[in-house]
C-alpha positions as a Markdown table, in Angstrom:
| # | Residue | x | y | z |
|---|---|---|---|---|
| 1 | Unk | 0.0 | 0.0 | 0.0 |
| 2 | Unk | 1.2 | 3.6 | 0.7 |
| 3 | Unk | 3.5 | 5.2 | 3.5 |
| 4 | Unk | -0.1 | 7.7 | 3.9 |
| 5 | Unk | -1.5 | 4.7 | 5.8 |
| 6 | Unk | 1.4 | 4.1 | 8.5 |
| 7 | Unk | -1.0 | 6.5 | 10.6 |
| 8 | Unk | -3.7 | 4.9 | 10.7 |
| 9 | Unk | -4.8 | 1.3 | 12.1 |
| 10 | Unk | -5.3 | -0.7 | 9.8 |
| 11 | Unk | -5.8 | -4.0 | 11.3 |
| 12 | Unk | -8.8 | -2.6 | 12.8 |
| 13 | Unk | -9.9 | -1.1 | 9.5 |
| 14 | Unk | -9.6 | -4.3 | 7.8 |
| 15 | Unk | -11.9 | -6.4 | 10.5 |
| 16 | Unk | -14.4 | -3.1 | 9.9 |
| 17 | Unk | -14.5 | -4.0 | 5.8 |
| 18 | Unk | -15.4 | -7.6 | 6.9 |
| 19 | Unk | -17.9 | -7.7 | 9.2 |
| 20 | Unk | -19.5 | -4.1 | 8.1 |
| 21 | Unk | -21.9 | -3.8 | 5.5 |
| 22 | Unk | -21.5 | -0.6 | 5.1 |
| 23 | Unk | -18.0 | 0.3 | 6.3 |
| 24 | Unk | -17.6 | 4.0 | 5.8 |
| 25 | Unk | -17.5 | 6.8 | 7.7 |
| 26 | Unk | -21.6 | 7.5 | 7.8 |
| 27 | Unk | -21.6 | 11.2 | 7.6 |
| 28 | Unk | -19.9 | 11.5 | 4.2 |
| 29 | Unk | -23.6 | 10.4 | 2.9 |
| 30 | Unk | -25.8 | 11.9 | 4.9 |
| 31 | Unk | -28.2 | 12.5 | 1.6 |
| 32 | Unk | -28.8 | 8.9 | 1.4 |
| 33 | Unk | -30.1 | 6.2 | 3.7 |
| 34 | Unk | -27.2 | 3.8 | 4.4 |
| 35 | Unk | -29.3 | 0.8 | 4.7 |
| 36 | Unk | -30.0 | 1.6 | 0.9 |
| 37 | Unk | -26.4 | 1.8 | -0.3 |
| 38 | Unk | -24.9 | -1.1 | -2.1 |
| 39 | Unk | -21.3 | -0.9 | -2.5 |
| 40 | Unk | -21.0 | -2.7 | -6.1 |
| 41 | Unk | -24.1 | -1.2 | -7.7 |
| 42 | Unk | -23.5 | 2.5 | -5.7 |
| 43 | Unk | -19.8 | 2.3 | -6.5 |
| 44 | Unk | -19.5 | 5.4 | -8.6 |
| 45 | Unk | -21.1 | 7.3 | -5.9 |
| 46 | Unk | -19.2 | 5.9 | -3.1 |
| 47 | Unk | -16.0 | 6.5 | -4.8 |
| 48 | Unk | -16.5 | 10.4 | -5.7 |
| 49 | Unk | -17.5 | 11.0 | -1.8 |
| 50 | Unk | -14.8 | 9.1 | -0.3 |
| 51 | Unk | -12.4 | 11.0 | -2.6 |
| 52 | Unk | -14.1 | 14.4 | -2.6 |
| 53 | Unk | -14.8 | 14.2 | 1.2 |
| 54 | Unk | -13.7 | 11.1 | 3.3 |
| 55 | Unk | -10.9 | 10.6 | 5.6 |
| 56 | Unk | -7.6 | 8.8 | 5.8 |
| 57 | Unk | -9.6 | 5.4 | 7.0 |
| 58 | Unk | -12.3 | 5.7 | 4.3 |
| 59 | Unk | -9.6 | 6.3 | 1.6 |
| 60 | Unk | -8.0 | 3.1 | 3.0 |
| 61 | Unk | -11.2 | 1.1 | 2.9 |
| 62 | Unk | -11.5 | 2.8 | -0.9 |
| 63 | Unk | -8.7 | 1.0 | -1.9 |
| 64 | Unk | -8.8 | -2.3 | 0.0 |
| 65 | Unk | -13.1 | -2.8 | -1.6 |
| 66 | Unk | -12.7 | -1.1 | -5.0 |
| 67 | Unk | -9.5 | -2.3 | -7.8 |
| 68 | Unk | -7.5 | 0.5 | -9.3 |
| 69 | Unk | -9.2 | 0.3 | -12.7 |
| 70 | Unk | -12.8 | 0.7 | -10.6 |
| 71 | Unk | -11.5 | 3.7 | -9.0 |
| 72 | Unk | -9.9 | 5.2 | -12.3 |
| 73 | Unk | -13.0 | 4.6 | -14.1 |
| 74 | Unk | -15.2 | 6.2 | -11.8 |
| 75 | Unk | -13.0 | 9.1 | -11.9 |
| 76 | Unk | -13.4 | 9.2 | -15.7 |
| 77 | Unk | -16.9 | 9.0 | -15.6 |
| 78 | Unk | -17.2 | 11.7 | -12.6 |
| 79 | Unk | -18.8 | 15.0 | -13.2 |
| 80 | Unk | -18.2 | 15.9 | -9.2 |
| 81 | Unk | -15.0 | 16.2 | -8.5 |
| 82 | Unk | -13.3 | 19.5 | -7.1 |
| 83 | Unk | -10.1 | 20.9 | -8.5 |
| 84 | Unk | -8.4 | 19.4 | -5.2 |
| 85 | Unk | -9.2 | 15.5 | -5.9 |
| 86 | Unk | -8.7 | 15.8 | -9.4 |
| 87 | Unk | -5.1 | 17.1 | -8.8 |
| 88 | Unk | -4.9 | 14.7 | -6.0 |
| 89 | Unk | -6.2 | 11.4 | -8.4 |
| 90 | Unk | -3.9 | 12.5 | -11.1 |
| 91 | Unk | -1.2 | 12.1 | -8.8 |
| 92 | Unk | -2.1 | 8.7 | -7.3 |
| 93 | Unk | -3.2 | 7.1 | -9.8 |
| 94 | Unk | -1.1 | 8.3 | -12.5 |
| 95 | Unk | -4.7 | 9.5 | -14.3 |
| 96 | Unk | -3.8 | 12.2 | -16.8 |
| 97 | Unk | -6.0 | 15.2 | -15.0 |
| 98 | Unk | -7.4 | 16.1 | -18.3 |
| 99 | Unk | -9.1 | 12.5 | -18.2 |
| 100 | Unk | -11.1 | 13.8 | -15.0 |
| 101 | Unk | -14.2 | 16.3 | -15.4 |
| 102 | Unk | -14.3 | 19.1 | -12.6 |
| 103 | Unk | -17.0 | 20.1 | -11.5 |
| 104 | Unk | -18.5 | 24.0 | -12.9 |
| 105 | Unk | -19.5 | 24.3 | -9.2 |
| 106 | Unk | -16.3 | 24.4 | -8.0 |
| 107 | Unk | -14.6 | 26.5 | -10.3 |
């Protein structure tokens, strides 16, 4: 993984992705019922909030629920994303930043 998580627990965050249904942090959607959200047929959304909004842990969990190509694909097809996450995503994931949309609402 990355140095960013030798601040976090991770062992602790790994026992929350299997016996959670729902293992992120719950305020990042507070316009949604949880008990509604599926992670595979959600993903798109999930992704852009975790990235646009989450925390250390939730970008963690990110990684360790979602593949790479998931994550750069719902970064492609984004239309939410702040200048911030889009120069953030370039970086990590070596995604060109002109291949990521950002949003006229925070421009």
């Amino acid at each position: 993984m990355s140095v960013y998580f030798n601040f976090i627990n991770t062992k602790q965050l790994d026992k929350q992705i299997e016996t959670s249904k729902f293992p992120f942090s719950q305020y990042l959607f507070w316009d949604a019922a949880i008990e509604k959200i599926d992670i595979q047929k959600n993903k798109r959304y999930i992704i852009e909030r975790v990235l646009t909004r989450g925390l250390l842990q939730d970008f963690y969990m990110l990684l360790k629920i979602y593949s790479t190509e998931e994550i750069k694909d719902a970064l492609k097809k984004s239309k939410e994303l702040d200048s911030k996450t889009v120069h953030f995503c370039s970086y990590y994931f070596n995604l060109p930043k002109s291949a990521m949309h950002v949003s006229s609402f925070y421009r």
